[in-house]
C-alpha positions as CSV (number, residue, x, y, z in Angstrom):
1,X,119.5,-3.8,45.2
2,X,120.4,-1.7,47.9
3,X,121.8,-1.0,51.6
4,X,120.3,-2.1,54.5
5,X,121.5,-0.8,57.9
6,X,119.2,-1.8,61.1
7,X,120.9,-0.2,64.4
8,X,120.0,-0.2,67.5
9,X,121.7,2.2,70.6
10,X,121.7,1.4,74.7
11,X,123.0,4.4,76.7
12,X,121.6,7.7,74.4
13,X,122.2,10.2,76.7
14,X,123.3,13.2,74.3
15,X,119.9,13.1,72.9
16,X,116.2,13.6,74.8
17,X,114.5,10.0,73.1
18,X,111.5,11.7,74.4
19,X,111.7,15.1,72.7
20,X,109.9,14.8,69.0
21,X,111.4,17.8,67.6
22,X,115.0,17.1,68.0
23,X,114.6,13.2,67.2
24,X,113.1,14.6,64.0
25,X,115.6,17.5,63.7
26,X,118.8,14.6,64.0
27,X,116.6,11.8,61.7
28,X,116.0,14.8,58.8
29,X,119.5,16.0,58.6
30,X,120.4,12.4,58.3
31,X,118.5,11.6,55.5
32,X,119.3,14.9,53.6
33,X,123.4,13.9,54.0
34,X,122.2,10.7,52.0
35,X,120.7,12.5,49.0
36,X,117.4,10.9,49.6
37,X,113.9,12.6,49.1
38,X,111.1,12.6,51.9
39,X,108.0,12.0,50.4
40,X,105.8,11.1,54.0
41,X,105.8,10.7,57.7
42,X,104.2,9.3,60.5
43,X,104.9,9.7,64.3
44,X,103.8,8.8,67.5
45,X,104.2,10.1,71.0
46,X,103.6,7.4,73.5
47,X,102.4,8.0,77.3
48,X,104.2,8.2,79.5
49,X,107.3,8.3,77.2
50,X,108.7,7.1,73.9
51,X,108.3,8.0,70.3
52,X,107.8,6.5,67.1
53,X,108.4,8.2,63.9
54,X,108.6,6.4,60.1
55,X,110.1,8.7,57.3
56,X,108.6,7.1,53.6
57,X,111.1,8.0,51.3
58,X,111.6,7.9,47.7
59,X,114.3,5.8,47.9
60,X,112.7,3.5,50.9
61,X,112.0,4.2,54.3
62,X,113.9,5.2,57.6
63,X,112.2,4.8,61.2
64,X,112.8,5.3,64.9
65,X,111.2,3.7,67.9
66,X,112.6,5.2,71.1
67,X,112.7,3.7,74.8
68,X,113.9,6.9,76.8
69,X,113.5,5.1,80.3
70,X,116.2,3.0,78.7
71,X,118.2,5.6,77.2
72,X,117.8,3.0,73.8
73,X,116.3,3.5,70.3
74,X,116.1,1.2,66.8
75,X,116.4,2.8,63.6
76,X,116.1,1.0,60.5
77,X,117.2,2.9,57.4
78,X,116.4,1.2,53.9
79,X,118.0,3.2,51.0
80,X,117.5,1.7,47.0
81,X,119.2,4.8,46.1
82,X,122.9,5.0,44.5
């Protein structure tokens, strides 16, 4: 039915967890490698750090929740896609 992948990262230090732009940047080029097709997105900037972003896509969902003061993020990727 499809592929599951839930992952979560301690010890993100290549990447700023708190910077919307290139969390987004990284998530989009990721889901274009996988063929799949964006079709909505929310996000969240929490105070006084920490994002949230959830891609909708035609082929299921991908989403992010950060923890920068851990240097840790979840991302759960759903794809129903070949």
């Amino acid at each position: 039915m499809g592929s599951h992948l839930i992952m979560d990262f301690v010890g993100v230090t290549k990447v700023d967890l708190n910077d919307m732009a290139s969390v987004e940047n990284i998530l989009t080029s990721a889901i274009k490698k996988t063929d799949c097709t964006i079709i909505g997105k929310q996000e969240k900037k929490f105070e006084p750090q920490g994002l949230t972003i959830v891609y909708v896509l035609s082929e299921s969902h991908m989403s992010i929740h950060t923890w920068p003061e851990y240097n840790a993020c979840a991302i759960d990727f759903y794809n129903c896609g070949p």
